[in-house]
C-alpha positions in Angstrom: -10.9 81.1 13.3 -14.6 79.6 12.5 -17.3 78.6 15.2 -21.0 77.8 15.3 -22.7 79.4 18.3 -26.5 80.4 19.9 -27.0 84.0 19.8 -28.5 84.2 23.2 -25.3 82.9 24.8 -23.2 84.7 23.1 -25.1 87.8 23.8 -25.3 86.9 27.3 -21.4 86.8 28.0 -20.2 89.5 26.0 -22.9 91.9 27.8 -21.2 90.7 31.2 -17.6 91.3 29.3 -18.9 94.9 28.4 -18.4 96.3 31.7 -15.3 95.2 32.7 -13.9 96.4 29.0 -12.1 99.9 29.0 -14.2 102.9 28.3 -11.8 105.8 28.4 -10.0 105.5 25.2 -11.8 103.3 22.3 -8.1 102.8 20.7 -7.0 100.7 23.8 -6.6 97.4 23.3 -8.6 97.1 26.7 -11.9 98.0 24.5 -11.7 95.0 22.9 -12.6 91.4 24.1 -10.8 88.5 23.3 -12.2 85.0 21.8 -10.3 82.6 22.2 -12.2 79.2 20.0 -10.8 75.4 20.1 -12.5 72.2 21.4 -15.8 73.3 20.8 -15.6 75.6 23.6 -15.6 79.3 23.4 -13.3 82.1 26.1 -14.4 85.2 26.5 -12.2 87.6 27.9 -12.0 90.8 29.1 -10.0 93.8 31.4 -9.7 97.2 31.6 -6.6 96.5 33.7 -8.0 96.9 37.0 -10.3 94.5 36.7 -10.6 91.4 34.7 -13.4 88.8 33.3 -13.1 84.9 31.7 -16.3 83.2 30.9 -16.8 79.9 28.7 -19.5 79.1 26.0 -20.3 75.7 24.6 -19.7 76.3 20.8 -19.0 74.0 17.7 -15.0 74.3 16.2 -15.2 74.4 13.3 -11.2 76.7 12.7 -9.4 77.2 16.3 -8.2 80.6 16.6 -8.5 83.6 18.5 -8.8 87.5 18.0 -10.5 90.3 19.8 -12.9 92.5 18.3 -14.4 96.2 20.3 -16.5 95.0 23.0 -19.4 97.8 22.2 -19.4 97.3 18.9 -19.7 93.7 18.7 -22.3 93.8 21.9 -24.5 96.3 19.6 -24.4 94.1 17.1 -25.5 91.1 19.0 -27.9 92.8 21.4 -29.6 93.7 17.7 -30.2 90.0 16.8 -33.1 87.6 17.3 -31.4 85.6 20.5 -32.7 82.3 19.2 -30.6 81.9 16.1 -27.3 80.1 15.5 -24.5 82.1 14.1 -21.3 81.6 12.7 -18.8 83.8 13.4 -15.1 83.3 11.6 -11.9 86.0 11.2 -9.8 86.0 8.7 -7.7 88.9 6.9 -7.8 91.3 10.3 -11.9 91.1 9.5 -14.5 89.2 11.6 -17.9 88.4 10.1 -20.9 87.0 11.3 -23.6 85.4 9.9 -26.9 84.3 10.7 -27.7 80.4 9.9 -31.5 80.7 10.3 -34.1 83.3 10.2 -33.3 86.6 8.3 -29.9 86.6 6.3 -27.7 89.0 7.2 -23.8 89.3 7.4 -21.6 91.5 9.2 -17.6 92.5 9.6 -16.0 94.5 12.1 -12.1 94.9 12.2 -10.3 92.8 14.7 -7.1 93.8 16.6 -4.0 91.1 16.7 -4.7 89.4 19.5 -0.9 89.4 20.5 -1.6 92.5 21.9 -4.5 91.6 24.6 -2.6 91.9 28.1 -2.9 88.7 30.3 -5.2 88.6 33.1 -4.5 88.4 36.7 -4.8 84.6 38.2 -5.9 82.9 41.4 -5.0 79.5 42.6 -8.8 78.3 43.2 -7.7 76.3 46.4 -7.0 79.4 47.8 -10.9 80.6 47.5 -13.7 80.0 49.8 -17.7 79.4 49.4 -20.6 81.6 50.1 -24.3 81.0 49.9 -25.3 83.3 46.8 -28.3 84.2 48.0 -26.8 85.7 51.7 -23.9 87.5 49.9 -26.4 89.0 47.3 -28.7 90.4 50.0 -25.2 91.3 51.8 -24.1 93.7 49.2 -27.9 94.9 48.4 -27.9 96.1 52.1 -24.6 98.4 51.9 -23.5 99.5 48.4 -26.1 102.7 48.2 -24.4 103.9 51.2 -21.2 104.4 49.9 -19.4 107.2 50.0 -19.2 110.0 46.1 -16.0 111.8 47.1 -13.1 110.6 45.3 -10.6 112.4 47.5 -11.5 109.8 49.9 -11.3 107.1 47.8 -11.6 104.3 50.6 -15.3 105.1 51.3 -16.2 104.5 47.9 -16.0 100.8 48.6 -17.7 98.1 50.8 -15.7 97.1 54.0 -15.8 92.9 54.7 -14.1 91.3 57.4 -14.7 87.9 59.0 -15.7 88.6 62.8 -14.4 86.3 65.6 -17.2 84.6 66.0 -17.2 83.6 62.0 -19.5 85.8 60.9 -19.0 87.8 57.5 -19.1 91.7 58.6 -20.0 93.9 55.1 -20.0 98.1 56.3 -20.4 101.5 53.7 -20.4 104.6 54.9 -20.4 108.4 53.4 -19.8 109.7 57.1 -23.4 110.9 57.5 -25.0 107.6 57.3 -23.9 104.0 58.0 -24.9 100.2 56.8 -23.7 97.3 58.7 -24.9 93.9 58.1 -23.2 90.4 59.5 -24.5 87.3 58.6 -23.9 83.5 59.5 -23.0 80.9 56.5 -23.1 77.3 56.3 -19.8 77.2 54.7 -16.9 78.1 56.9 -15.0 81.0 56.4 -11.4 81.7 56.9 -9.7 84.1 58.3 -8.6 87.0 56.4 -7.2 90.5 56.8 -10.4 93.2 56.2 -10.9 94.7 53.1 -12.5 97.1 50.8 -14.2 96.2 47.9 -15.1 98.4 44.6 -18.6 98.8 44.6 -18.7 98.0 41.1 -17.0 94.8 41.1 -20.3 93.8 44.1 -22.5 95.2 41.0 -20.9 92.5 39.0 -21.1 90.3 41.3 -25.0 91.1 41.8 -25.0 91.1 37.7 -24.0 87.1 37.2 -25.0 86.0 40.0 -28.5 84.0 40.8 -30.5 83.6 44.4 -29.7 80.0 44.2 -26.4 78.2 44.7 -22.6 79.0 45.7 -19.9 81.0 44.7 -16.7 81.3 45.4 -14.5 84.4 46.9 -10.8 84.9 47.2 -8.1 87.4 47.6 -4.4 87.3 46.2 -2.2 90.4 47.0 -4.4 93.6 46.0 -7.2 91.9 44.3 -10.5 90.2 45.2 -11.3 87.2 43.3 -14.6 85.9 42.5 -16.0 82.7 40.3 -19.6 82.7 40.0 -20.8 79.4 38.1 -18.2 79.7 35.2 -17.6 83.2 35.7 -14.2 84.1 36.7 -14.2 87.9 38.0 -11.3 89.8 39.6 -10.8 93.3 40.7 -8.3 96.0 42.7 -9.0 96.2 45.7 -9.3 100.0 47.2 -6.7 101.4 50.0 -7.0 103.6 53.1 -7.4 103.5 56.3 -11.4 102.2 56.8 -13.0 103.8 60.2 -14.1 102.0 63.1 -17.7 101.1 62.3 -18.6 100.1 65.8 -17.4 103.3 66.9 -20.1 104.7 65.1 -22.9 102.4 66.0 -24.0 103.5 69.4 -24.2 100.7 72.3 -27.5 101.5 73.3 -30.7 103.6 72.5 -33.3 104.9 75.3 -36.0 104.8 73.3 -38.1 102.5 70.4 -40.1 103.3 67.7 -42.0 100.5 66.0 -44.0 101.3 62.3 -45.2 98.8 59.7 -42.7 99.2 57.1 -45.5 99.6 54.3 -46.7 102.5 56.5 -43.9 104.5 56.2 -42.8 103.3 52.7 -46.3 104.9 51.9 -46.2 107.9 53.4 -42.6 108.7 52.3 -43.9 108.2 48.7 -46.6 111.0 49.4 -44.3 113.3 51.0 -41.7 112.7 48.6 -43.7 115.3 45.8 -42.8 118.2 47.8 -39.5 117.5 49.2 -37.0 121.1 48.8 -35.0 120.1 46.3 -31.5 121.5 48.3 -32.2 120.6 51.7 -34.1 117.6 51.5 -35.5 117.6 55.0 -38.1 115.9 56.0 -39.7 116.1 59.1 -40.3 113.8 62.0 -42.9 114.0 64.9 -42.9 111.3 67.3 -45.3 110.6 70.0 -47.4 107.7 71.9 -49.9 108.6 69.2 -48.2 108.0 66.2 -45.3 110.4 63.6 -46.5 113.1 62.3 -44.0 113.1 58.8 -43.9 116.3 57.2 -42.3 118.3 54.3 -42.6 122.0 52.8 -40.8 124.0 49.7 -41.7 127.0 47.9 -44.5 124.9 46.3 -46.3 123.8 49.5 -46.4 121.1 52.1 -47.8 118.1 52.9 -47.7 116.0 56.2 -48.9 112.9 57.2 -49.5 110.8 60.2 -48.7 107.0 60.9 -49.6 104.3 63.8 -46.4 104.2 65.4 -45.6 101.3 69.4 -43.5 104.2 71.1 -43.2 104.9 74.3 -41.3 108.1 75.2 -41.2 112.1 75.4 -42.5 113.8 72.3 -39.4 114.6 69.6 -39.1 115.6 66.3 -36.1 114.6 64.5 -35.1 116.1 60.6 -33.8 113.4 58.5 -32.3 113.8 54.5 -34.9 112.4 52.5 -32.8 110.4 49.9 -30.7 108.4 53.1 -33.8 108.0 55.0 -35.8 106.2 52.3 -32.8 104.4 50.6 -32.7 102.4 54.2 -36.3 102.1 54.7 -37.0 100.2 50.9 -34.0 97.8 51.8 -35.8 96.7 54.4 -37.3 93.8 54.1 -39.8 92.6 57.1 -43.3 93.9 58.2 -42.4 95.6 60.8 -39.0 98.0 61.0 -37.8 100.1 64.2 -36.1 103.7 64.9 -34.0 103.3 67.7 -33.5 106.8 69.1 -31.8 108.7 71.7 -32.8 112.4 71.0 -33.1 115.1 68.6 -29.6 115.2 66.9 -27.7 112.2 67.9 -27.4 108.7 65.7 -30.7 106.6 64.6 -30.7 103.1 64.2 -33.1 101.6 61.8 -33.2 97.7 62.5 -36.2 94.9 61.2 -37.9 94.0 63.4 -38.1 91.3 64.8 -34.2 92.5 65.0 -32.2 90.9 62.2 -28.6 91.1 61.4 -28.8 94.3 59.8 -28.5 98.0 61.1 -28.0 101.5 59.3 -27.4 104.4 61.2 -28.5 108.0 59.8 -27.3 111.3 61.3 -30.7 114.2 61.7 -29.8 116.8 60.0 -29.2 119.7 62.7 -31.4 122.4 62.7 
């Protein structure tokens, strides 16, 4: 095998490759990727056997062949390289070397693995796949994947729920059980029906990795795996089991009262509270009256608190929120103005934008 290539491409795809390689036992076979060169065109492959990647490079043929090589290893090498020269990469005798045809000279071999042994990835019939705006999927899975449940005995909230609503709205929900993100959003493109699922949060990370603000891509689903081809990119995972709960359930129907802040405002005073925050309990104190929230913290260190303009109208409360989930939904927030939607001391809070969007999270005070 013998091709010409850019660095910067190559670099590109193999540090996408990377994270769907094996890293649990650097003798597997899944550590490696695979190149597969003819036709002046380059695929890149890679799977941990989960989850699975194919990308294409233009390149110039100068031997078909193919081999795989360890991903890190070969990503180090690159990832150490000026991006803007041309390489040529060729394997022969179980040995791959690359060389650089302009700037410094340099050569390097790494030890390939018969290629024989690279497993086969999973397939999808592309027909079977439907279209999303990039740019609303992205800010879909921005909105709910740091809300998602750490406990791998419950595997199932580890991963993003999606479902197509009855109205044809896409439906993306993550929980932990203490807090809640829910977003629904309207596409131009139409979307099928299809039983609900749960998503991997890192496959979404992947998806977030390739993808750009601009454009379509496609999603599909073929017995227990999601499918996903982003410009060129062809990306698949496992999909996770369990029974999901009912996230409206846990979104109450109404709340008495509103609280209205400038999202800067609080982002601000979070920031400054944020130095002396208890470093076990994480509490962090909420005042609320006509005349603005009082927010305030205290450890063994001191305290700070701070007050805000606040539109309420309503009895004076004061609610106790966990720092961390209270200001992971406030920064993904992203109009002027955002809105605590309250009905007392230790029940749900909703924090929508406002004006109200398609976007809620729900917190749970702590109890005190």
């Amino acid at each position: 095998m013998k091709f010409v290539c850019k660095c910067e491409e190559l670099k590109k795809e193999t540090g996408y490759a990377a994270t769907f390689s094996s890293k649990r036992n650097a003798l597997s076979i899944t550590s490696n990727i695979l190149l597969e060169n003819s036709n002046n065109t380059l695929t890149i492959r890679s799977t941990d056997l989960k989850s699975g990647f194919t990308s294409t490079i233009n390149v110039e043929t100068i031997v078909p062949g193919r081999t795989t090589v360890t991903t890190d290893k070969f990503l180090e090498i690159l990832k150490n390289l000026d991006s803007n020269i041309d390489l040529e990469i060729s394997e022969e005798n179980d040995k791959l070397t690359i060389k650089g045809l302009s700037g410094d000279i340099f050569e390097v071999n790494i030890r390939t693995v018969d290629p024989s042994l690279f497993p086969s990835l999973e397939e999808i019939d592309e027909e079977s796949m439907f279209t999303l705006g990039q740019s609303n999927f992205l800010d879909m899975i921005t909105k709910t994947t740091y809300s998602v449940g750490k406990d791998e005995t419950r595997l199932f909230l580890t991963g993003v729920y999606i479902e197509r609503l009855e109205d044809g709205r896409l439906a993306m929900v993550s929980t932990d059980g203490k807090r809640l993100s829910c977003i629904k959003k309207n596409f131009e493109q139409e979307i099928p029906s299809f039983i609900p699922k749960i998503i991997p949060v890192s496959f979404l990370s992947s998806i977030s990795m390739i993808a750009g603000n601009d454009g379509i891509l496609s999603i599909g689903f073929k017995d227990n795996y999601i499918f996903a081809n982003i410009s060129g990119h062809m990306i698949y995972s496992t999909l996770l089991t369990g029974n999901y709960p009912n996230y409206e359930r846990v979104i109450p129907s109404s709340f008495e009262h509103t609280c209205k802040v400038r999202t800067t405002d609080l982002i601000n005073a979070l920031n400054l509270n944020s130095v002396l925050i208890e470093s076990k309990s994480r509490r962090i104190f909420f005042d609320i009256n006509e005349e603005g929230i009082m927010l305030s913290v205290e450890d063994s260190d001191g305290n700070s608190r701070n007050i805000i303009k606040c539109d309420y109208q309503g009895p004076e409360i004061r609610i106790t929120f966990n720092f961390n989930f209270l200001s992971d939904a406030v920064k993904k927030v992203d109009s002027e103005f955002l809105s605590f939607n309250i009905n007392n001391a230790t029940s749900a809070v909703g924090i929508k934008s406002e004006p109200e969007s398609d976007y809620i999270f729900i917190i749970m005070p702590i109890q005190v």
